[in-house]
C-alpha positions in Angstrom: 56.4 124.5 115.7 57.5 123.2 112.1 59.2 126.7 111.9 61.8 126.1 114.4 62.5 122.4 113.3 64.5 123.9 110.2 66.9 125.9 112.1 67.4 123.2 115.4 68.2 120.5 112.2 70.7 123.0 110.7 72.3 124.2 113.9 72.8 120.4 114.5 74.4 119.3 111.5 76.5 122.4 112.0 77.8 121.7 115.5 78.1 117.9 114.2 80.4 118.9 111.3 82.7 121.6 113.9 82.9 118.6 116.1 84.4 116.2 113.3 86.9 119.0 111.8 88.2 119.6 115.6 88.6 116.0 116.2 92.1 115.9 114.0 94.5 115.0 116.2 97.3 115.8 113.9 98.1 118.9 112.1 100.9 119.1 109.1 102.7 122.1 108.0 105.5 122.9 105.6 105.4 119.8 103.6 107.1 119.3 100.6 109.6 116.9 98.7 112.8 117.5 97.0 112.9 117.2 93.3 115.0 113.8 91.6 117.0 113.7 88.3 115.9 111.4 85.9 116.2 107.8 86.7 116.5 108.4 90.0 115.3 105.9 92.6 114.8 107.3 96.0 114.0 111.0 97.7 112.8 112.3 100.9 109.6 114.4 102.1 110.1 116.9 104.8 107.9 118.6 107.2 106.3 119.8 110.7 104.0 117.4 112.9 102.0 119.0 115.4 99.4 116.4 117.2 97.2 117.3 120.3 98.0 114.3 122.3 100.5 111.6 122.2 100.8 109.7 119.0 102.9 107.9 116.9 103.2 108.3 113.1 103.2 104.6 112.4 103.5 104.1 108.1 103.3 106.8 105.3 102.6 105.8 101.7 102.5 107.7 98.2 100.9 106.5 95.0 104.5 108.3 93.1 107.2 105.4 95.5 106.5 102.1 95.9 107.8 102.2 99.5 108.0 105.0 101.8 109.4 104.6 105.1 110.3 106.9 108.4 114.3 107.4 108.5 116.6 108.4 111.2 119.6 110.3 110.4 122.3 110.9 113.2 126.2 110.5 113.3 127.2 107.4 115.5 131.3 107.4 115.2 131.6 109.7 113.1 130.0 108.3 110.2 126.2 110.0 108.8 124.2 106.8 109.4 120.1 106.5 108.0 117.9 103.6 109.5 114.3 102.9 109.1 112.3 103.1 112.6 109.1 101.5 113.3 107.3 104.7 114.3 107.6 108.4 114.8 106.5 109.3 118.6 104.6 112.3 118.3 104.7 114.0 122.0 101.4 115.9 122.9 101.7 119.7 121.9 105.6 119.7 120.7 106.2 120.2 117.3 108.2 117.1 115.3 110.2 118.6 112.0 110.7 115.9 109.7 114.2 117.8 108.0 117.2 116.6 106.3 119.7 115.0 108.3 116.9 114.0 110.4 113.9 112.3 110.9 112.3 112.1 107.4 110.2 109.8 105.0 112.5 108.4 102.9 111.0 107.7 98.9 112.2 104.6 97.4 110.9 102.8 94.4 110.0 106.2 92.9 107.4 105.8 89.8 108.7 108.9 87.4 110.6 111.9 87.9 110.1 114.3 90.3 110.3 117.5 88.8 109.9 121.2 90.9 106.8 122.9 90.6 104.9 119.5 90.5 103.0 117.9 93.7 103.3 114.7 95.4 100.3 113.1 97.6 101.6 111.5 100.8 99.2 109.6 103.2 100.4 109.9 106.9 98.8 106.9 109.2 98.9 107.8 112.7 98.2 105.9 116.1 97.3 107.5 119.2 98.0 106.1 123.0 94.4 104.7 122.8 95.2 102.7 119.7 93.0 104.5 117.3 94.1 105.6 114.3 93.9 108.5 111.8 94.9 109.3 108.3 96.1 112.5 106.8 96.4 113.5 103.0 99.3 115.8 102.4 99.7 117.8 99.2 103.2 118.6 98.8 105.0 120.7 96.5 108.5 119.3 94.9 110.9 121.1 95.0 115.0 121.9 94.7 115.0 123.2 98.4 113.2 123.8 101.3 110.4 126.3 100.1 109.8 129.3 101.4 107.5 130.6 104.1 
């Protein structure tokens, strides 16, 4: 009887931790940030938001900008305007691109340099229609351009 106890534990924690990795509601892809010259003070992070249900990308932080915020791009008379919006609806199964002349998280108060071939950490704060929230770690290469695929 012992015998089996082993096994039943192991098949357990196994179907415990497939639960918990299937429970993201939100999956990232092509992230990255464009590189800065030196002394420069702002940037912008760029990629594709894929979430299961309906959610809202609600704040984004970065330990390289002391503020990072979700931007709106789009031409009202003519003129290129960029605002900040309060959050990013994420409709169920549709992917969002955060791109240039876009949506986007705009990089302000940056720390140091950002130089191509380095990384930047984002954090992504999300809130679905129940109010709960998750938290995503991005690694995102700097770069010049949009990377390559």
């Amino acid at each position: 009887m012992k015998n089996h106890q082993i096994p039943l534990a192991l098949l357990a924690a196994c179907l415990t931790m497939a639960t918990s990795v299937s429970h993201a509601e939100v999956v990232v892809t092509g992230a990255w940030v464009r590189a800065t010259v030196p002394n420069q003070q702002a940037t912008g992070a760029f990629m594709q938001l894929l979430s299961k249900t309906d959610t809202t990308l609600v704040s984004a932080r970065s330990d390289i900008a002391g503020v990072v915020e979700v931007h709106e791009m789009k031409m009202e008379n003519d003129v290129m305007r960029m605002r900040a919006v309060d959050g990013l609806k994420l409709p169920a199964n549709q992917p969002v691109e955060l791109k240039s002349g876009g949506y986007h998280l705009m990089m302000m108060d940056l720390k140091k340099q950002l130089k191509a071939g380095r990384e930047a950490q984002i954090t992504l704060t999300f809130k679905n229609a129940n109010g709960e929230s998750e938290t995503t770690y991005v690694h995102a290469p700097v770069a010049l351009t949009k990377p390559k695929r």
